[in-house]
Each structure stands twice: as C-alpha cells, then as structure tokens.
C-alpha positions in Angstrom: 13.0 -3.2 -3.2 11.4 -0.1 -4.5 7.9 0.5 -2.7 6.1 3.4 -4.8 2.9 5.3 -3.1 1.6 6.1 -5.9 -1.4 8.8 -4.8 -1.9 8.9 -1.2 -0.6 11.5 0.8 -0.6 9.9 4.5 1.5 7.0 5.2 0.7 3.8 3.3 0.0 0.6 5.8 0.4 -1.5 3.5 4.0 -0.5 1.9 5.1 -0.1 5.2 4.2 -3.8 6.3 6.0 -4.9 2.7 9.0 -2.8 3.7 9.1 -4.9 6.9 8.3 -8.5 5.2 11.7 -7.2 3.1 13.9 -5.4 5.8 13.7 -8.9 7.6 15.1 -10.7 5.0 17.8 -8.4 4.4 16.4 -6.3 1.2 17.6 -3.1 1.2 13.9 -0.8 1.0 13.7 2.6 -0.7 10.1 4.5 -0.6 9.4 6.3 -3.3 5.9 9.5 -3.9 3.9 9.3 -7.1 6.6 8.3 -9.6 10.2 7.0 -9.5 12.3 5.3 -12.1 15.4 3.9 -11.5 17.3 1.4 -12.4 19.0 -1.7 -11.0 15.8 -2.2 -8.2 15.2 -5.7 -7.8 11.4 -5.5 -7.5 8.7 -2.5 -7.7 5.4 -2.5 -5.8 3.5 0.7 -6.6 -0.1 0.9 -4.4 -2.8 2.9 -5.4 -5.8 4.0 -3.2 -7.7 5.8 -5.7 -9.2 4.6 -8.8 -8.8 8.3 -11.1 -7.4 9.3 -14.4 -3.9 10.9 -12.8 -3.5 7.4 -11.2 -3.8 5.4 -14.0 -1.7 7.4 -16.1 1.1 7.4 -13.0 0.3 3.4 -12.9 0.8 3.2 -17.4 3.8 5.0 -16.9 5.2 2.8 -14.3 4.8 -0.2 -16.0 5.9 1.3 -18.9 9.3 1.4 -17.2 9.6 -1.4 -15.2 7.5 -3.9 -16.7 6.9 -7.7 -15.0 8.5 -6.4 -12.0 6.0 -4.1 -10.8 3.6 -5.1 -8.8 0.8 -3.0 -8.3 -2.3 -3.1 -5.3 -4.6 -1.3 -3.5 -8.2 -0.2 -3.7 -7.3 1.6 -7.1 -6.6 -1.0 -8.6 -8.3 -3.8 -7.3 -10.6 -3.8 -4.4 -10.3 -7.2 -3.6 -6.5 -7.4 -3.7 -4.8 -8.6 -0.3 -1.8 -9.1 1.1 -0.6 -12.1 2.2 -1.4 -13.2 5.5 2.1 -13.6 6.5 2.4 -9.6 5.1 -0.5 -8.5 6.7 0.2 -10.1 10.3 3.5 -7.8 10.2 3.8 -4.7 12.4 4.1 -1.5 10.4 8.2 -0.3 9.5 7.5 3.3 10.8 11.4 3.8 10.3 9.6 4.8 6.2 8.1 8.0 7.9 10.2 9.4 10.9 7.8 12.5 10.6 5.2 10.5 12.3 7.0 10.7 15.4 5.5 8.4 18.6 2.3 8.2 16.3 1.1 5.1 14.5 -1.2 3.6 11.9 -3.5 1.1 12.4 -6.9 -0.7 12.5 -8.6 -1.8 15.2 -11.7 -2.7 13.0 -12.6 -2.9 9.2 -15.7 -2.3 7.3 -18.7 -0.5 7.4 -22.5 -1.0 8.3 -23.2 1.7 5.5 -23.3 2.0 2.0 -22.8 5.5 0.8 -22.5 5.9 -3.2 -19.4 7.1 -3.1 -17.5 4.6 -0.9 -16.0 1.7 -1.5 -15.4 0.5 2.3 -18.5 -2.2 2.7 -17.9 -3.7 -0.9 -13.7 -4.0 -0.2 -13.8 -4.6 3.9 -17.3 -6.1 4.6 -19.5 -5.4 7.6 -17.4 -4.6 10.7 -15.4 -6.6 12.2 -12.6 -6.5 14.8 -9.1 -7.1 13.2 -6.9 -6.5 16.3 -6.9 -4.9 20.1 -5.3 -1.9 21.1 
C-alpha cells in the first residue's frame, strides 16, 4: 500500500492510522511526500489538508497515474470525509516517522467554539468535544 502526504509537512494522523489498519493485515506500507509514482502498488491513498492550486495539480497528476486505485481524503479535498471508525479507533504507526522520537500525535479534543474566516475547523470538527483522554 502506497500512502501519499500529499501537502503537509508534519506527520499525517490519519495515513499513519491507515498504515496500521494495513500493517495488521500483513500489507507491506510505503509513505510517500507530495508525489510518487510507481508501479505494481496495490492501492494509493494520497491525503490532502489544504484546499490550493499546487494541491490540486499534485492530486490531477496522481490520478492521472494511478487512476481508480487512488483514494484521496482530507480537508482538501473534502471536509466532511472520515475514516472509518474501525481506522479511526487505531493507534497511530509512528514506526512512518522515526524522527519523531518519544513524541506523539494526537487529539484530545476536536472542534472549535469560533469561527474565524479563514478556518475550516468548526464547519469540519463541530463545537468541542472530547475525543479521547490522555
């Protein structure tokens, strides 16, 4: 399974939490920045976080080469997109960024009680709420 991160540059949750789902069925995972093509991958899940023209144009040329077998999330491309539950539930597969050390991603609560211009946060997450303890 190829997991691409399309435009972020801090670790993705939610590709690491795919890489997991996969890893514990016995895929074989390969992260990839921006863009990657190769060939023989059984599936492609490229996320993006930001909705602007260099992400779209990484996103046309990415299905351009893999076609139905990319999958593509995140708040760049849909807001509302999820995860499964059974994805989501899954700890993170920090073994994708060994640069992180003893740190670790995660959220203790989602959403937002304001609703600046510019952010999408209240639309996509809701008010806040507690999604899980420390």
């Amino acid at each position: 399974m190829l997991l691409l991160d399309v435009d972020s540059t801090i670790p993705n949750l939610a590709l690491m939490k795919l890489s997991k789902y996969y890893k514990d069925q016995g895929k074989n995972v390969i992260l990839g920045r921006r863009k990657a093509f190769m060939k023989g991958v059984e599936g492609v899940y490229a996320s993006c976080v930001f909705f602007r023209p260099v992400t779209e144009a990484r996103l046309e040329e990415l299905r351009k080469h893999y076609g139905g077998s990319l999958i593509a999330g995140g708040s760049g491309v849909d807001v509302r997109g999820r995860l499964p539950e059974e994805i989501e539930k899954l700890p993170a597969d920090y073994d994708l960024h060994p640069e992180l050390g003893d740190r670790a991603i995660g959220f203790l609560t989602r959403g937002c009680p304001f609703h600046c211009p510019f952010c999408i946060v209240p639309e996509k997450e809701g008010k806040t709420h507690k999604v899980s303890d420390l």
